[in-house]
C-alpha positions as a Markdown table, in Angstrom:
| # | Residue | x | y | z |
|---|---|---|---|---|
| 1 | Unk | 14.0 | 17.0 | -34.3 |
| 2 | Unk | 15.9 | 14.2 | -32.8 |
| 3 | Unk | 18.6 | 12.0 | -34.0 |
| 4 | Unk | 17.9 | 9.2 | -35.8 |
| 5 | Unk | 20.0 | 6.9 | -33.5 |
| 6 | Unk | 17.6 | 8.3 | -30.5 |
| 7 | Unk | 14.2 | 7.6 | -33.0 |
| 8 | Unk | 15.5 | 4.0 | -33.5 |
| 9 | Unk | 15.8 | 4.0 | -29.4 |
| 10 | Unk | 12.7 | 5.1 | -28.7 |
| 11 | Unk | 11.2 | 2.9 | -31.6 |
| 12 | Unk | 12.7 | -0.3 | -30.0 |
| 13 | Unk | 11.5 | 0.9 | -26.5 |
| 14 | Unk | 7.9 | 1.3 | -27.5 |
| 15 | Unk | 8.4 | -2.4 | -29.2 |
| 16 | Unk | 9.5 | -4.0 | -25.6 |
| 17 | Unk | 6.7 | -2.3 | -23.8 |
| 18 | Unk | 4.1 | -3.3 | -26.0 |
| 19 | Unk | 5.8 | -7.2 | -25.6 |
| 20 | Unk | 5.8 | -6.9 | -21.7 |
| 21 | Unk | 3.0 | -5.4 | -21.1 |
| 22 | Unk | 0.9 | -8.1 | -23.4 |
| 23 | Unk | 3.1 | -10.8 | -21.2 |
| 24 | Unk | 2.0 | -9.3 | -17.8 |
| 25 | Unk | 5.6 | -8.7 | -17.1 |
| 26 | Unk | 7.3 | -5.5 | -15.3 |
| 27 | Unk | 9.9 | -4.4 | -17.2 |
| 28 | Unk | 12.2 | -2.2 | -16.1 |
| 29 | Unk | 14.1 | 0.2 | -18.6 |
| 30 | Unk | 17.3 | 2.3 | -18.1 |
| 31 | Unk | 19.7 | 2.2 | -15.6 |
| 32 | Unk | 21.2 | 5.4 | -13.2 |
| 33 | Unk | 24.6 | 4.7 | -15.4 |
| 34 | Unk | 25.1 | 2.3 | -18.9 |
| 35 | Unk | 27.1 | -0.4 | -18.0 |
| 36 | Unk | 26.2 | -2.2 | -21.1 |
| 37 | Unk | 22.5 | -3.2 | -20.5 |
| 38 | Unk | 19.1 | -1.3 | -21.0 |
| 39 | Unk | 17.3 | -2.7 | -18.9 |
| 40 | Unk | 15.2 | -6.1 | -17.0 |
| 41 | Unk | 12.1 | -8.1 | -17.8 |
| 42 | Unk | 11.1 | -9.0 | -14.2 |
| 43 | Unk | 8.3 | -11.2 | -14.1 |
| 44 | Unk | 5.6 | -11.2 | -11.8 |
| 45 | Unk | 3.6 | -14.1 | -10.0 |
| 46 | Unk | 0.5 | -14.3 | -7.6 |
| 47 | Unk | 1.3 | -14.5 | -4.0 |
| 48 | Unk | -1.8 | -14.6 | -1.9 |
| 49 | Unk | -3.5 | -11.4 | -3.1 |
| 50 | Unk | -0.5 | -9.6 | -4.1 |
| 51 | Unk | 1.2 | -9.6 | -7.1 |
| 52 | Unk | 5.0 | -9.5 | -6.8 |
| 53 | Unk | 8.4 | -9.7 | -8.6 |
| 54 | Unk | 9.4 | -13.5 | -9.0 |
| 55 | Unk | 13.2 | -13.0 | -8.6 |
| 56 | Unk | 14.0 | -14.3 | -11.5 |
| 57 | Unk | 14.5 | -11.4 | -14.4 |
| 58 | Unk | 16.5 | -11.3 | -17.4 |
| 59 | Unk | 18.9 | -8.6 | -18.6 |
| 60 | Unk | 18.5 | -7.0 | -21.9 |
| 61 | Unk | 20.7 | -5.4 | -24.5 |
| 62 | Unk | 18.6 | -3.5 | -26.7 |
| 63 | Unk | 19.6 | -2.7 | -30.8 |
| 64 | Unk | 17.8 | -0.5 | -33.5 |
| 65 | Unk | 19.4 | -1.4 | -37.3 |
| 66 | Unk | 18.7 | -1.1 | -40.6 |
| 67 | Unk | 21.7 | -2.7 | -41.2 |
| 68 | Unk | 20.6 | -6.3 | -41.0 |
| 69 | Unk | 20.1 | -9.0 | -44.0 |
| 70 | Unk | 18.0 | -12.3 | -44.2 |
| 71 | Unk | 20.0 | -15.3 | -44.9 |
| 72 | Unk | 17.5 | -18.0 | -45.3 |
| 73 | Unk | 16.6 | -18.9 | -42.0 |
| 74 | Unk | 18.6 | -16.3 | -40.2 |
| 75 | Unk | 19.1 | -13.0 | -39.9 |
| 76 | Unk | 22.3 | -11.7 | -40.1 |
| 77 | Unk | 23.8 | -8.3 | -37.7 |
| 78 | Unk | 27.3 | -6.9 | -37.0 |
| 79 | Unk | 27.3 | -6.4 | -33.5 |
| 80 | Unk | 29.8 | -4.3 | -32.1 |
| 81 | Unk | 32.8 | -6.5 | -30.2 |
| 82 | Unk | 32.0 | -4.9 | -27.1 |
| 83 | Unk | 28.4 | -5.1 | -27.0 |
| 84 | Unk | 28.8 | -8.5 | -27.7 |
| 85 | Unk | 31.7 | -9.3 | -25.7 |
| 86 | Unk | 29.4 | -7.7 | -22.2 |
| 87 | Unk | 26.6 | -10.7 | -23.4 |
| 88 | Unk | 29.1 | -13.8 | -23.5 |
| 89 | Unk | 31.2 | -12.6 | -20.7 |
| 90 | Unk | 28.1 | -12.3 | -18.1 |
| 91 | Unk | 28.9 | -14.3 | -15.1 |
| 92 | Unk | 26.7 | -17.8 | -16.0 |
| 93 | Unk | 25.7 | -17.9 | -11.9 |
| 94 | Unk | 24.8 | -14.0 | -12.6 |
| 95 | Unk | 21.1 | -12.8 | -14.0 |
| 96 | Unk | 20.8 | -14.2 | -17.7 |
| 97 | Unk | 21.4 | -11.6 | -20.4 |
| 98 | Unk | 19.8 | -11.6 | -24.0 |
| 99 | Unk | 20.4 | -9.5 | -26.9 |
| 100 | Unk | 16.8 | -8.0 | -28.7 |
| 101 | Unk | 17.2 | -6.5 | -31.9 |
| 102 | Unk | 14.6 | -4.5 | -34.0 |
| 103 | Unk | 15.0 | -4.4 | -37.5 |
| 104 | Unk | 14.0 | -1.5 | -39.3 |
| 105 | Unk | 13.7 | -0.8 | -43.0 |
| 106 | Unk | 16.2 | 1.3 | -45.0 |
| 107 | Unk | 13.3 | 4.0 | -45.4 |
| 108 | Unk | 12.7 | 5.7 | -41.8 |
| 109 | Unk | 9.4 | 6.9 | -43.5 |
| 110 | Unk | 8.2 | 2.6 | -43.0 |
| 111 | Unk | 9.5 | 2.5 | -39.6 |
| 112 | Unk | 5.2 | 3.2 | -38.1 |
| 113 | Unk | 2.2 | 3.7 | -39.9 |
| 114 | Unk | -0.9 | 5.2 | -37.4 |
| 115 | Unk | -4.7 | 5.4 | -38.6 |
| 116 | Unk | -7.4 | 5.4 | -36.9 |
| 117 | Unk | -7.6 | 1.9 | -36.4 |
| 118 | Unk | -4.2 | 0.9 | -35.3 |
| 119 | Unk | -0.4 | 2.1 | -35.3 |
| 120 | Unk | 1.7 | -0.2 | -37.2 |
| 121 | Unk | 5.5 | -0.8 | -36.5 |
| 122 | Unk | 7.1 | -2.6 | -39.4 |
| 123 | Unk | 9.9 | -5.7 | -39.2 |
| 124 | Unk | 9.8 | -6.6 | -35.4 |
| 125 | Unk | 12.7 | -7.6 | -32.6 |
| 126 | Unk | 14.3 | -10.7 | -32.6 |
| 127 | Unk | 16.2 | -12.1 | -29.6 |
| 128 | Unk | 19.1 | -14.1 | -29.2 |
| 129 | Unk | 21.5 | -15.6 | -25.7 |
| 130 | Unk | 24.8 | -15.0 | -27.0 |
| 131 | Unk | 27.7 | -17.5 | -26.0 |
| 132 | Unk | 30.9 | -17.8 | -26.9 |
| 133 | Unk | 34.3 | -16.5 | -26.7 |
| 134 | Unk | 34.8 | -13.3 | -26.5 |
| 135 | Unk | 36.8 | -10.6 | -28.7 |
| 136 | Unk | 39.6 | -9.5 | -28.1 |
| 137 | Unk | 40.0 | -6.3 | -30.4 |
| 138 | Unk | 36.5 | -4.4 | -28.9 |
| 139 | Unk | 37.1 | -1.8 | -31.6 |
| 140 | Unk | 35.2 | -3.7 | -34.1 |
| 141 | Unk | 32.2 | -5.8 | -35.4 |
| 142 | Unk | 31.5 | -9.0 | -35.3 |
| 143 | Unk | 28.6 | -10.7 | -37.1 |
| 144 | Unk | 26.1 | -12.7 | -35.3 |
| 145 | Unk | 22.9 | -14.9 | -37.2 |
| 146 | Unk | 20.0 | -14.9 | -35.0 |
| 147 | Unk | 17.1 | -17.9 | -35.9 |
| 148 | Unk | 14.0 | -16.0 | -37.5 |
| 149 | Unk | 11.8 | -18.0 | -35.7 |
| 150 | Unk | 13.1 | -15.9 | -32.4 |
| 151 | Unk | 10.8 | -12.9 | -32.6 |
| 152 | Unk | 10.1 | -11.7 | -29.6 |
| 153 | Unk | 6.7 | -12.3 | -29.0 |
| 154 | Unk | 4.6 | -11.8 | -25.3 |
| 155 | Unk | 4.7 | -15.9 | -25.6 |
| 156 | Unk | 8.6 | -15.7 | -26.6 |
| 157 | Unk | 9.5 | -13.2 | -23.9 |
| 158 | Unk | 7.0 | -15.8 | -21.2 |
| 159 | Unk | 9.6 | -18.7 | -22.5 |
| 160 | Unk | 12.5 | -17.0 | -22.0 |
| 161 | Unk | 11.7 | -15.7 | -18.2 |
| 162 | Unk | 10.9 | -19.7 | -17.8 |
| 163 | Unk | 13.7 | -21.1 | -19.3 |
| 164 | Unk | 16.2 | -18.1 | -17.3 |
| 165 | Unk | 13.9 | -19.7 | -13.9 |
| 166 | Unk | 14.5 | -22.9 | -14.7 |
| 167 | Unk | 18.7 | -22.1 | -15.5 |
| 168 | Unk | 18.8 | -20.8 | -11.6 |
| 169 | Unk | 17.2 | -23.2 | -10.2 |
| 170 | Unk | 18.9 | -26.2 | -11.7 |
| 171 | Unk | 22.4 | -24.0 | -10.6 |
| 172 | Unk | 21.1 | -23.7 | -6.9 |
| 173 | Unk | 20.5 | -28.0 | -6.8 |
């Protein structure tokens, strides 16, 4: 049986799969070596009769917790200072980078439900474009609030490819 750590993984995987896949976009997950990101939501557009990359993907950073809280409108995570510190040092000309977290509940037993009918994942991802300054003691946590109205949904991740298009294109003017 495998860890939990790597169930969480692959529980977070499946979620961002399912999201791209309803958005139409490729997404692109693991990297030869882990320099702090998991992978690239590369949209695609309609060239002629082909259907190719845009060139304008986002980064991801990809979390599994149980260890997360609702306060009101927010949810609340400790991120780890270095995790956070590779999201709000990313060069701004550089690809954008966002930070998706799936929340799980306490009870792995919750985490998916399958019948017949349909497989069930419960909580969901939410997403969030870190800024700030960055840590400077990368040993520890920091806590973050992410807006629970960011659940990454196909429409979310489709707003968030426009909005990273839109970012590079106003730089280039």
């Amino acid at each position: 049986m495998i860890t939990q750590q790597h169930t969480q993984e692959s529980l977070s995987r499946s979620y961002i799969h399912a999201i791209a896949g309803s958005a139409g976009v490729n997404l692109h997950v693991g990297r030869e070596f882990d320099y702090g990101f998991d992978g690239t939501f590369r949209p695609v557009i309609i060239r002629g009769k082909r259907r190719v990359e845009s060139g304008f993907p986002i980064d991801f950073q990809l979390k599994c917790t149980k260890n997360w809280s609702h306060e009101a409108d927010q949810v609340a995570y400790s991120i780890e200072t270095k995790t956070y510190n590779d999201l709000v040092t990313r060069d701004p000309e550089g690809i954008g980078a966002v930070l998706i977290l799936l929340c799980v509940p306490d009870n792995p037993a919750e985490w998916v439900e399958v019948s017949e009918d349909y497989i069930r994942m419960r909580r969901c991802c939410y997403y969030s474009v870190l800024s700030g300054d960055p840590v400077a003691n990368e040993g520890s946590t920091k806590k973050i609030l992410i807006a629970r109205k960011n659940v990454l949904t196909p429409e979310a991740l489709i707003r968030l490819l426009t909005t990273e298009r839109e970012r590079k294109l106003g730089a280039a003017s």
